[in-house]
SEVO-418305 format. One line per field, with one value per residue (C-alpha): residue in one letter; x, y, z. Coordinates in steps of 0.1 Angstrom, whole numbers, padded with zeros to 4 digits. Layout:
residuo A,...
px X,...
py Y,...
pz Z,...
REM end
This chain:
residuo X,X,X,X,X,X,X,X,X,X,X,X,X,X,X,X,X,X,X,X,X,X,X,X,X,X,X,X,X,X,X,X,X,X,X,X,X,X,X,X,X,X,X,X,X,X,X,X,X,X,X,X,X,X,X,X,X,X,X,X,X,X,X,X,X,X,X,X,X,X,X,X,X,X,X,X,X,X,X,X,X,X,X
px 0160,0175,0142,0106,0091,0063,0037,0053,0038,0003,-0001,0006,-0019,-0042,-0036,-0052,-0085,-0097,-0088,-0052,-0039,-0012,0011,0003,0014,0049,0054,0046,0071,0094,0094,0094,0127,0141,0130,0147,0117,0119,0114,0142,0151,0140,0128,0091,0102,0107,0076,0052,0073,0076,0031,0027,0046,0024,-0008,0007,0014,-0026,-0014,-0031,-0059,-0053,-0089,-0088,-0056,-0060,-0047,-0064,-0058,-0068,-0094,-0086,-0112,-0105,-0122,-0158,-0189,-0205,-0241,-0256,-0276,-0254,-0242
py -0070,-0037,-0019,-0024,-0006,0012,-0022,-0044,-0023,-0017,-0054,-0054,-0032,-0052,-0083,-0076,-0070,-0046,-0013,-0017,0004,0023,0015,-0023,-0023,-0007,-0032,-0060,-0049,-0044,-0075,-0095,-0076,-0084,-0118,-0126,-0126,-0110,-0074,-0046,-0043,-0011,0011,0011,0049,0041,0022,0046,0072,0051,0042,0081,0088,0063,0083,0116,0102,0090,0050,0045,0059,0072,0077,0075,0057,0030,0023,0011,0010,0038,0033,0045,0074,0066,0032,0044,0021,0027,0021,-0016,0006,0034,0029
pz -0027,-0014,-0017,-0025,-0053,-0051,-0067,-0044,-0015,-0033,-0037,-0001,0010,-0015,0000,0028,0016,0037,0055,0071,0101,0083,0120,0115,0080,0086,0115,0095,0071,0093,0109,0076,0067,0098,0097,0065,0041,0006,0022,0025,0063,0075,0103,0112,0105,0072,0061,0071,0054,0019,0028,0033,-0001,-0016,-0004,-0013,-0052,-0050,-0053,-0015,0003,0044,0062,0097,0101,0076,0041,0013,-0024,-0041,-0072,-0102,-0116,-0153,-0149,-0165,-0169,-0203,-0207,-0217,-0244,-0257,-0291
REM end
């Protein structure tokens, strides 16, 4: 794989299930590339550029320091009784 796209990287934000220092995540990607794993190699420097993009498109969510996936606002919940 010669680069991630950008659903690889939400699902792994999402796999961790809760908040994620954005600094973790980009090591951890950068140690699974450079361990061989199905990950691009790449800078540290890169992954928290290609997370930041992410953040900037809307995809992820940055509050103090930690990544999420971001919830999408056209999800609404109609009412049990409206017709």
């Amino acid at each position: 794989m010669s680069t991630a796209t950008e659903t690889e990287l939400i699902e792994f934000i999402r796999s961790y299930r809760a908040p994620f220092p954005i600094n973790m995540a980009a090591t951890e990607l950068h140690h699974l590339g450079n361990l061989g794993a199905d990950w691009p190699k790449a800078s540290f420097e890169h992954w928290v550029r290609e997370l930041e993009q992410l953040v900037g498109k809307g995809l992820l969510d940055l509050t103090n320091g930690c990544l999420t996936v971001a919830r999408s606002e056209s999800l609404q919940q109609q009412s049990l009784f409206e017709l």
